[in-house]
N, C-alpha and C positions, 0 to 999 in steps of 0.2 A: 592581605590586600592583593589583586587582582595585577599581575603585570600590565597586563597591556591597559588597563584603569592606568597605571601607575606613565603607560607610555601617551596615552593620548592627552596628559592632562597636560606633560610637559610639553608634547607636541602643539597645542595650544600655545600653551606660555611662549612658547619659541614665535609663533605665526606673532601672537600679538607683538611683543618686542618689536620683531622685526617690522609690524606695522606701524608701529610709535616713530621705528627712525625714519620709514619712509614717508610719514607723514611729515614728521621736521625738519626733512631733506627738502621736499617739496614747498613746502610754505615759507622754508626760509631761501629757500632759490628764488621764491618772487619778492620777497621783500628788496632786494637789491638793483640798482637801476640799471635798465641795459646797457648804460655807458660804460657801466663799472665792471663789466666783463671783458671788456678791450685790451685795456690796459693790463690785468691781471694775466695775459697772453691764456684763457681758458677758452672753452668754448663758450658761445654766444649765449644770451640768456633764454632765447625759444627754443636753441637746442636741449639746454639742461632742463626746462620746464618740463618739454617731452619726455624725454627719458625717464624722466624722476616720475610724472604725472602719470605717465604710461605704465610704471612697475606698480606706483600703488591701485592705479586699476583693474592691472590684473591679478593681483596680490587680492582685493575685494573680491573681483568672480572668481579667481580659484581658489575660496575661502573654504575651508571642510577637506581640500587634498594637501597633501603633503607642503608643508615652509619650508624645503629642502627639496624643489626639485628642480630642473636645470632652469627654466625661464628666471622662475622664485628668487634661485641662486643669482645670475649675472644682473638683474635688477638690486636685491640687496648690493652686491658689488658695487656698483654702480652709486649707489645713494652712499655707501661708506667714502668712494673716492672722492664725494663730492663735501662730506661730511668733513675729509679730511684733507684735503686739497686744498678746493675751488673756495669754499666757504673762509678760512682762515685768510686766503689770497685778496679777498677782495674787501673780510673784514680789515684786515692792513690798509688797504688803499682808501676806503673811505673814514679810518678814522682822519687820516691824515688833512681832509679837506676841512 
């Protein structure tokens, strides 16, 4: 088998992955009401929409170049801090209501 076969396929595997989380970053940042980001002291709910909505767009048009390259990079970031942050924070606060 062919390396670079063997590289682009997990190269692949890698983009999609990382586009699965930035899409459940993103969908699950709207699902939550803007009020509920106040209180969880995070930032605001149109800022996270941004960010998060913003990496998977361009994560779409630079579809076919590298899942590892600096932009690519601080948006995944970005969708993980939110993943593992922002999201657990605010699921706290609204079971509680």
């Amino acid at each position: 088998m062919n390396v670079f076969a063997v590289e682009g396929y997990f190269s692949l595997l890698v983009e999609v992955i990382l586009l699965g989380v930035k899409i459940y970053a993103f969908v699950n940042c709207l699902m939550f009401s803007k009020e509920a980001y106040v209180p969880a002291n995070k930032l605001t709910k149109p800022a996270w929409a941004i960010i998060l909505g913003l990496g998977l767009v361009l994560q779409v048009l630079m579809a076919g170049s590298s899942p590892i390259n600096l932009i690519n990079l601080a948006f995944t970031i970005a969708a993980f801090v939110y993943l593992a942050d922002v999201r657990p924070a605010l699921a706290s606060l609204t079971r509680r209501r």
